[in-house]
ROKOL-510375 format. One record per residue (C-alpha): x, y, z. Coordinates in pm, whole numbers. Example, Ala and Ser with C-alpha at 12.3 -4.5 7.8 and 13.67 -1.06 7.14 Angstrom:
# residues 2
[[1230; -450; 780]]
[[1367; -106; 714]]
This chain:
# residues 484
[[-4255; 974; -7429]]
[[-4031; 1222; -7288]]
[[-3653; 1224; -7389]]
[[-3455; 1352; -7087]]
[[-3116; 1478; -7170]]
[[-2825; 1534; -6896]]
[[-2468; 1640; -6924]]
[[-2177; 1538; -6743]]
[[-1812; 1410; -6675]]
[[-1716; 1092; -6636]]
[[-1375; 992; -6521]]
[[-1246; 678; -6687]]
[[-872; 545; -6752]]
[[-804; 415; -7106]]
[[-432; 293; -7255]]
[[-400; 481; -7589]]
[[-183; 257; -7870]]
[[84; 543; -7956]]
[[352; 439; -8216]]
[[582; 439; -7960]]
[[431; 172; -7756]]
[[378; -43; -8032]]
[[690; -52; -8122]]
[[813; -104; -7739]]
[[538; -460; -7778]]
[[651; -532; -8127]]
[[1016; -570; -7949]]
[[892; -803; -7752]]
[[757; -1052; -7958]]
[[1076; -1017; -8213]]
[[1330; -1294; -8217]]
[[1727; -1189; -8160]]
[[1783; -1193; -8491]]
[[1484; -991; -8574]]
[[1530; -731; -8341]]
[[1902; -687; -8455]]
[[1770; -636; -8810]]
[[1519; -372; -8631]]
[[1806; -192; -8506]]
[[2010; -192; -8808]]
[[1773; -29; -8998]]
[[1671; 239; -8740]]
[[2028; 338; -8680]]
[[2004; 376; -9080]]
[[1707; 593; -9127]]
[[1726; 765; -8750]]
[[2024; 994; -8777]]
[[2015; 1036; -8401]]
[[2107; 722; -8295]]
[[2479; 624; -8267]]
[[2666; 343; -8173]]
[[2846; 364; -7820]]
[[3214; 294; -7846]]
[[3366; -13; -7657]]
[[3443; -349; -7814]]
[[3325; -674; -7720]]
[[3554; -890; -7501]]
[[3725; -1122; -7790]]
[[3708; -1401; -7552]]
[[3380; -1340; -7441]]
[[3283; -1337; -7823]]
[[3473; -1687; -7907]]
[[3266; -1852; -7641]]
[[2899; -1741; -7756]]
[[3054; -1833; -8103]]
[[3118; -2226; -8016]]
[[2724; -2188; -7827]]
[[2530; -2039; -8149]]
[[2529; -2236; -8431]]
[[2311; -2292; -8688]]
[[2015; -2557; -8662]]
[[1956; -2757; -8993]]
[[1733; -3031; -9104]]
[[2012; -3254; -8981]]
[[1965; -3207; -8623]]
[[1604; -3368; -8675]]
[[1713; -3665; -8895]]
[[1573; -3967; -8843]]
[[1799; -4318; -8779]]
[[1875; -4567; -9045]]
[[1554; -4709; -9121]]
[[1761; -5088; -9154]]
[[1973; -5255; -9000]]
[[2103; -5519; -9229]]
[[2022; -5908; -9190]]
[[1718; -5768; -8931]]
[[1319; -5777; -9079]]
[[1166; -5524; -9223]]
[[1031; -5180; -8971]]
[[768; -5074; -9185]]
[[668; -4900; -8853]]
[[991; -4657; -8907]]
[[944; -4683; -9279]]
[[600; -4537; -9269]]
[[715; -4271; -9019]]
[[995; -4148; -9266]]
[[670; -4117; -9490]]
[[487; -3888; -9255]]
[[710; -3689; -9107]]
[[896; -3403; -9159]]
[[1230; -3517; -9240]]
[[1445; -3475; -9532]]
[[1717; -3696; -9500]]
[[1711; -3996; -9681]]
[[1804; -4322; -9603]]
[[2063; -4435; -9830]]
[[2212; -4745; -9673]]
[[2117; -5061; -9831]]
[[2187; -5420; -9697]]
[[2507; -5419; -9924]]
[[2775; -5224; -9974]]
[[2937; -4945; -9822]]
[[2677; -4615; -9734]]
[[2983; -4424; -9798]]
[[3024; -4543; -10138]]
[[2680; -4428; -10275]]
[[2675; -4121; -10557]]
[[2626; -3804; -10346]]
[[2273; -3623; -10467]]
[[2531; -3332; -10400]]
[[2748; -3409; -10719]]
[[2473; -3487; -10920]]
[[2224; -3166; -10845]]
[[2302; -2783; -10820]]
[[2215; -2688; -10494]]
[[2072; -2394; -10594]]
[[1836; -2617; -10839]]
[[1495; -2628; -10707]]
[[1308; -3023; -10789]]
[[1111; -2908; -11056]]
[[1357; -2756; -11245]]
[[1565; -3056; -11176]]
[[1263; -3271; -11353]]
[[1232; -3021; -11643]]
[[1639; -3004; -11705]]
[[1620; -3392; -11745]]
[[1240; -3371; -11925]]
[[1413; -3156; -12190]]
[[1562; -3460; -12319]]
[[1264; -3675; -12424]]
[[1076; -3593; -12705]]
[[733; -3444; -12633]]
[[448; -3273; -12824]]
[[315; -2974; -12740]]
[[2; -3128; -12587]]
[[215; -3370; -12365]]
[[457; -3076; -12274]]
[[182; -2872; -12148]]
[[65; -3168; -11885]]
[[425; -3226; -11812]]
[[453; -2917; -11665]]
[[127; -2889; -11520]]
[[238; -3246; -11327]]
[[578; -3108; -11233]]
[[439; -2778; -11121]]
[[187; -2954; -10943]]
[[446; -3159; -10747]]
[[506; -3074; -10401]]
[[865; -3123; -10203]]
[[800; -3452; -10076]]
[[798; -3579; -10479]]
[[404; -3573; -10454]]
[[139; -3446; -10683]]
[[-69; -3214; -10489]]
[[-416; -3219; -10716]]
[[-590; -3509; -10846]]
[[-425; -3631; -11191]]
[[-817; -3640; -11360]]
[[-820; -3260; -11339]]
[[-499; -3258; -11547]]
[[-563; -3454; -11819]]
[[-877; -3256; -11866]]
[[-703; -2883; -11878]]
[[-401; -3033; -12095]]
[[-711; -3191; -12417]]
[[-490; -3520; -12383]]
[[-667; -3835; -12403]]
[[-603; -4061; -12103]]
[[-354; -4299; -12228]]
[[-107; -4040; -12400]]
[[-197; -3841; -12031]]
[[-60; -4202; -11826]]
[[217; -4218; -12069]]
[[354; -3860; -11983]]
[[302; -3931; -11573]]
[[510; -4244; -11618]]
[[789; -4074; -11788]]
[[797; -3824; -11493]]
[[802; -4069; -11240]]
[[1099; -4246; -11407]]
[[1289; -3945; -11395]]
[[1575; -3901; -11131]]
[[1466; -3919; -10819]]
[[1254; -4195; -10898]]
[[899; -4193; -10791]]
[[798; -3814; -10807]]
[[467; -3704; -10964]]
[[307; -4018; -10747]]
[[-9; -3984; -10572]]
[[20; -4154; -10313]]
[[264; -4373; -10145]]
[[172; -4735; -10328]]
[[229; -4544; -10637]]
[[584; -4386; -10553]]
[[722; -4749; -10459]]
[[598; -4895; -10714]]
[[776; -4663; -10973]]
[[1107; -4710; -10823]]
[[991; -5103; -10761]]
[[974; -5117; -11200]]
[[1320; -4939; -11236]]
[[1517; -5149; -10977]]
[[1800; -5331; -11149]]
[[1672; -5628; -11045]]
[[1315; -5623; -11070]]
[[1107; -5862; -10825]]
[[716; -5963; -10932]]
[[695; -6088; -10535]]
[[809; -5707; -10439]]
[[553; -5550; -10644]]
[[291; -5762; -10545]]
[[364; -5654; -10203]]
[[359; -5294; -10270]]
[[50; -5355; -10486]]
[[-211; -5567; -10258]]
[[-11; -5574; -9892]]
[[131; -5225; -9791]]
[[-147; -5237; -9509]]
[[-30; -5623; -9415]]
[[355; -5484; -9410]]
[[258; -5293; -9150]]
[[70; -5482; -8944]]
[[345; -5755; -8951]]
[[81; -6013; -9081]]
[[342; -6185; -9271]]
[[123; -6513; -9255]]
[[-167; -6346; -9390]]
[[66; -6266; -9669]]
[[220; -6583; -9723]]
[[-97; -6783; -9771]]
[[-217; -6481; -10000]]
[[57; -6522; -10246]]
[[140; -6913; -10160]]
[[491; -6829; -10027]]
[[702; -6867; -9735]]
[[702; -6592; -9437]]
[[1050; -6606; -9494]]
[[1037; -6486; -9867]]
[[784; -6223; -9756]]
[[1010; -6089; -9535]]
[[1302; -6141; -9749]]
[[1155; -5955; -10009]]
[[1045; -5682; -9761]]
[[1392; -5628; -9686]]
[[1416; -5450; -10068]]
[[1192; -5180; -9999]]
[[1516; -5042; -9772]]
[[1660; -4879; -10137]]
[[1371; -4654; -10196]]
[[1238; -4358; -10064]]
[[900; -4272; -9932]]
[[952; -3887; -10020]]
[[1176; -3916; -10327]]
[[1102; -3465; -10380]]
[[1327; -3468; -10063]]
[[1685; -3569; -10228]]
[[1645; -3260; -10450]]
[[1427; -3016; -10278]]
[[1665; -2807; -10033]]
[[1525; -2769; -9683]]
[[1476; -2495; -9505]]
[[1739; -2372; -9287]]
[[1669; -2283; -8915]]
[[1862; -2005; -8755]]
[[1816; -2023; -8393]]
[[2005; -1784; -8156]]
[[1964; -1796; -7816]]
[[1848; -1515; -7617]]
[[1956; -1636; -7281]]
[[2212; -1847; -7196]]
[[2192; -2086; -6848]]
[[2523; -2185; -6697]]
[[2618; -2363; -6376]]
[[2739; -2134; -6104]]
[[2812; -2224; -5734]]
[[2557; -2558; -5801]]
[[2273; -2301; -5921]]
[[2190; -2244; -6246]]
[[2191; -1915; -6376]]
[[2074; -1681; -6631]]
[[2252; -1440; -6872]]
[[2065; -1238; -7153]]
[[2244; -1291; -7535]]
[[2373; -920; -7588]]
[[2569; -1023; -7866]]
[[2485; -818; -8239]]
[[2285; -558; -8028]]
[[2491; -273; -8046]]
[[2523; -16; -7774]]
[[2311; 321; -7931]]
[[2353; 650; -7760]]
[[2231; 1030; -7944]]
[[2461; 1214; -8126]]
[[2606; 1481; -7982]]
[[2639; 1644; -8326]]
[[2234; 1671; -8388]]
[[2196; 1769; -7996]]
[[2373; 2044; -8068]]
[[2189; 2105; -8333]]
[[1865; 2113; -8163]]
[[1992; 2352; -7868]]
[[2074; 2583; -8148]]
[[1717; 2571; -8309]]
[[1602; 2604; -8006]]
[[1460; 2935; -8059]]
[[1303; 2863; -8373]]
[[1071; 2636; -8304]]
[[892; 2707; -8678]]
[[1216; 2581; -8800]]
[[1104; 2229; -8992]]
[[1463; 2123; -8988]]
[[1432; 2158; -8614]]
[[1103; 1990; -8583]]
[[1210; 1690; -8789]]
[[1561; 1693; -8557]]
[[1327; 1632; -8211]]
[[1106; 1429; -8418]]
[[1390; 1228; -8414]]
[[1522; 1276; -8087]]
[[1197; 1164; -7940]]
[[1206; 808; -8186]]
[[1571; 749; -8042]]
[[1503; 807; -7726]]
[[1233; 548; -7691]]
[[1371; 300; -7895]]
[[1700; 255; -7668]]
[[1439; 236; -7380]]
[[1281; 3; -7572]]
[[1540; -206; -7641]]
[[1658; -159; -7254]]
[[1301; -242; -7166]]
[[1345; -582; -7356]]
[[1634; -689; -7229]]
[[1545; -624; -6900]]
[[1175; -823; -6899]]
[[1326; -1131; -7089]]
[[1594; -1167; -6784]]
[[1315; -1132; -6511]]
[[1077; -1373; -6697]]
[[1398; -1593; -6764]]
[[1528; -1565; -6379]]
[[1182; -1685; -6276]]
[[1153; -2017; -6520]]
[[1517; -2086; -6433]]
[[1435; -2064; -6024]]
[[1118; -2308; -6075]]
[[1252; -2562; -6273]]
[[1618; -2603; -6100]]
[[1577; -2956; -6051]]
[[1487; -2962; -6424]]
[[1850; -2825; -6507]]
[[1999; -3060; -6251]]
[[1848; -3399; -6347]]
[[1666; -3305; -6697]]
[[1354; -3332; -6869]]
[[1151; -3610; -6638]]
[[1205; -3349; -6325]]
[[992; -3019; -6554]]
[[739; -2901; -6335]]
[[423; -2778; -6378]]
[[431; -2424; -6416]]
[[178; -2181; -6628]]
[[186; -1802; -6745]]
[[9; -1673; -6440]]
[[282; -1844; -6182]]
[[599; -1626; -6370]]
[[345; -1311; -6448]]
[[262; -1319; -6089]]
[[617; -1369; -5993]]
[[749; -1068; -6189]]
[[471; -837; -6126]]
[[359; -835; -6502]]
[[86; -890; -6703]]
[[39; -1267; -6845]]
[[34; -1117; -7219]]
[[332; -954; -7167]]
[[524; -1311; -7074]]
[[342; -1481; -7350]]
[[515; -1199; -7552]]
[[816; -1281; -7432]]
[[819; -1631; -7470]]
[[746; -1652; -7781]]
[[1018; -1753; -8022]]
[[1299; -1657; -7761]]
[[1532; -1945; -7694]]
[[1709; -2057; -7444]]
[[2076; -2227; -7414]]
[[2115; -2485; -7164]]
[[2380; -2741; -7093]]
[[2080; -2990; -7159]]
[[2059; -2847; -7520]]
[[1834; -2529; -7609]]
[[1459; -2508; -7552]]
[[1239; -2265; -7641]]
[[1088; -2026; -7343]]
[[751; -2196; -7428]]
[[860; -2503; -7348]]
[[896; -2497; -6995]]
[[532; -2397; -6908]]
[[310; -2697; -6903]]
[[-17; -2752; -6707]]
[[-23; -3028; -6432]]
[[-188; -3328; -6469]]
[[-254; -3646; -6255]]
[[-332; -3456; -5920]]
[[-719; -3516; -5909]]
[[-839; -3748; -5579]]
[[-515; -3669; -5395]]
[[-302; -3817; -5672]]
[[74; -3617; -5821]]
[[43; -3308; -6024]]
[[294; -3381; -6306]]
[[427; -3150; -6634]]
[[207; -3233; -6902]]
[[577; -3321; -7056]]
[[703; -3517; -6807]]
[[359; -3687; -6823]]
[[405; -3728; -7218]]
[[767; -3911; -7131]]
[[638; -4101; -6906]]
[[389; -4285; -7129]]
[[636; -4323; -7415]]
[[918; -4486; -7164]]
[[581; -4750; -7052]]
[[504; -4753; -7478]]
[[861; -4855; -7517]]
[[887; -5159; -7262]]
[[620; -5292; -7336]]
[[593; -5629; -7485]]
[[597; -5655; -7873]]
[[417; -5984; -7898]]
[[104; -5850; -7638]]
[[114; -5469; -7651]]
[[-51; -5239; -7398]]
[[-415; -5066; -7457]]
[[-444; -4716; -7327]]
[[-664; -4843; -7015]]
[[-380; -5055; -6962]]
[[-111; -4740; -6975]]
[[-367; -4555; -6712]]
[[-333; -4782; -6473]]
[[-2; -4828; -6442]]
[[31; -4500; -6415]]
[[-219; -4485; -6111]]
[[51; -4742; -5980]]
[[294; -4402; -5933]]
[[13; -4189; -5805]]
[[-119; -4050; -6103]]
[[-484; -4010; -6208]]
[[-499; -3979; -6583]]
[[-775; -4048; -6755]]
[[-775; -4306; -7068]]
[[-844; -4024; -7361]]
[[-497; -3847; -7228]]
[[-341; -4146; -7248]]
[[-513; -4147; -7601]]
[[-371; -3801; -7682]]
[[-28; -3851; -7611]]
[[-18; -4183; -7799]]
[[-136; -4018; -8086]]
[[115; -3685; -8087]]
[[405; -3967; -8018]]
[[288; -4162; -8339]]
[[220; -4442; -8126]]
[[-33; -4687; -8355]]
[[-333; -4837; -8129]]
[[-220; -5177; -7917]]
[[-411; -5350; -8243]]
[[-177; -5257; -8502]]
[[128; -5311; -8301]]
[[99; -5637; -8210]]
[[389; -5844; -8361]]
[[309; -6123; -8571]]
[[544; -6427; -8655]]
């Protein structure tokens, strides 16, 4: 077979990934506080760049001051899980359980909140929970054998008090034999908090359950046999298990309000969340609009001392002192038009979200509209990578509170046969409002939840309904029904 072997050119456009323009995309994706870092260390280790005089308006800086502040774990705290004299919410219980808060609950039906020892006084902050265990471990007296499982447990533990690995696999690496192994476990879980090194949640309430000052058989039993019945609110079922009253079930119940389902969390120190807001959205004229967070990114301009430098090198151009000076030149220049460049998308992409969603600012979250990448990529005259760049981890202050960018773009759903295309959000709201009112005593199934939602125009089909349940933490219509 012959082989037949032709030259030509072919014209063909390709984008080539210089340094320079990733850096210009790695801009992009950076948070404020990020990109400020960025800066601070170019102006360090770029000799060209300088800061442009000119100080910030004071007043202007006061007023971004009172707007940024720093987001802890107490701005996602959950409420008192009791109210005393009311029964028992093991539905709020178990969610303190499996979410991610940290802040305890430490009311209890008597006495005042305010009274209770603060875990402040009591551990360093800067104490981590297993050193906390091992500070207070150092006091019992161990063998070698049982401290080498000791701190296998407490390095084992995670920061919700748990053991992470199965206890078997333990007591085999440490040679102990089971009972000395139990032994050691039990004096870890008795140490303060109360409850770490459990396995699961039966076994951290029961720990705290055997070293409550008053200690109640009924409570344990409860723990023990019925944390599934708790929450089902099948107080009967548990009455005629343990031949008592509903009242004394629920009575008892009420004790579980001391302890705490993640015990790790009273000593382990959360993570703090910085969040500064790239763009702020303020009321103007009855229209809300946008202004981009300049604060912290300083002005840069070139020094005039190392231009001058370069026009007199000019005519050396084998000079390496003069090479490395436009080297240099050349990384300045593109980084303020970088930086520039930055500024300048994350107003247009945050001009666009602002003009779609104005009745969102007006009359809040229920009025979000549908809106996806494309609609503000198209609007701009950008690609839609470049605004998913730019809306991702960039933040947004609003007089509703601050969102993220990402927030605001949600697909429509409900508009099939004619019916309303709705924010996947608003959508989301709407079935937890319908969730809330319902009924305790005959609660609604997801079929039910679709069709009163096809009441206000809105086709949604039952395994949405099933979705949003679920990301709500909304149990199935079977294990909220209230039981007397």
């Amino acid at each position: 077979m012959a082989i037949k072997i032709s030259q030509g050119l072919k014209q063909s456009q390709n984008l080539a990934m210089t340094p320079q323009l990733q850096q210009a995309i790695k801009l992009l994706t950076l948070t404020h506080l990020e990109m400020t870092n960025v800066i601070a260390e170019e102006m360090v280790e770029n000799p060209m760049l300088e800061e442009a005089g000119g100080e910030v308006d004071a007043s202007a800086q006061a007023e971004s001051d009172n707007e940024v502040r720093e987001a802890t774990s107490e701005d996602f705290s959950e409420a008192p899980l009791m109210k005393e004299k009311d029964d028992f919410d093991w539905d709020s219980y178990a969610d303190s359980f499996n979410s991610n808060s940290s802040t305890p609950n430490m009311a209890t039906s008597s006495g005042d909140p305010d009274e209770m020892p603060s875990y402040e006084n009591i551990v360093s902050k800067g104490m981590t929970l297993a050193e906390h265990l091992e500070w207070q471990l150092k006091m019992e007296t161990l063998s070698d054998e049982e401290w080498k499982l000791a701190h296998l447990i407490i390095g084992n533990i995670n920061d919700d008090g748990y053991l992470d690995v199965n206890f078997e696999d333990l007591i085999a690496e440490s040679g102990l034999d089971r009972e000395d192994a139990f032994d050691v476990l039990e004096i870890i879980q008795r140490l303060d908090p109360v409850g770490c090194g459990a396995s699961n949640l039966q076994e951290c309430l029961l720990a705290q359950a055997r070293i409550a000052e008053e200690r109640s058989p009924l409570l344990e039993k409860l723990i023990r046999d019925h944390l599934e019945d708790l929450q089902g609110k099948n107080f009967e079922k548990i009455s005629k298990a343990l031949a008592v009253t509903v009242e004394q079930v629920k009575k008892t119940s009420l004790l579980l309000q001391n302890f705490h389902p993640k015990p790790g969390r009273l000593v382990a120190t959360p993570d703090t969340h910085y969040i500064l807001p790239d763009i702020y959205v303020v009321e103007a004229g009855g229209e809300f609009v946008v202004q981009v967070n300049d604060e912290g990114i300083p002005r840069l301009k070139i020094s005039k001392l190392y231009q001058e430098m370069i026009k007199k090198g000019a005519g050396h151009k084998t000079d390496e002192a003069s090479e490395f000076v436009k080297d240099k030149l050349r990384a300045a220049e593109w980084l303020i038009k970088s930086i520039q460049n930055r500024q300048k998308t994350i107003e247009k992409v945050s001009k666009a979200i602002v003009a779609k969603q104005q009745d969102f600012f007006k009359k809040g979250p229920k009025y979000l509209k549908p809106m996806v990448l494309k609609d503000v990529a198209n609007e701009i005259g950008m690609h839609e990578s470049t605004v998913s760049r730019v809306t991702t981890n960039k933040y947004m202050h609003t007089p509703l509170g601050t969102f993220e960018l990402k927030y605001f773009f949600n697909t429509g759903i409900g508009g099939k046969d004619g019916g309303v295309d709705i924010a996947s959000e608003v959508l989301k709201l709407k079935i937890k409002a319908i969730f809330d009112g319902e009924n305790p005593t005959k609660p609604l199934s997801d079929q039910k939840v679709v069709e009163i939602l096809a009441r206000e125009n809105l086709t949604v089909a039952r395994r949405t309904v099933t979705k949003y349940r679920e990301m709500l933490g909304i149990e199935p219509s079977s294990k909220r029904k209230q039981k007397d």
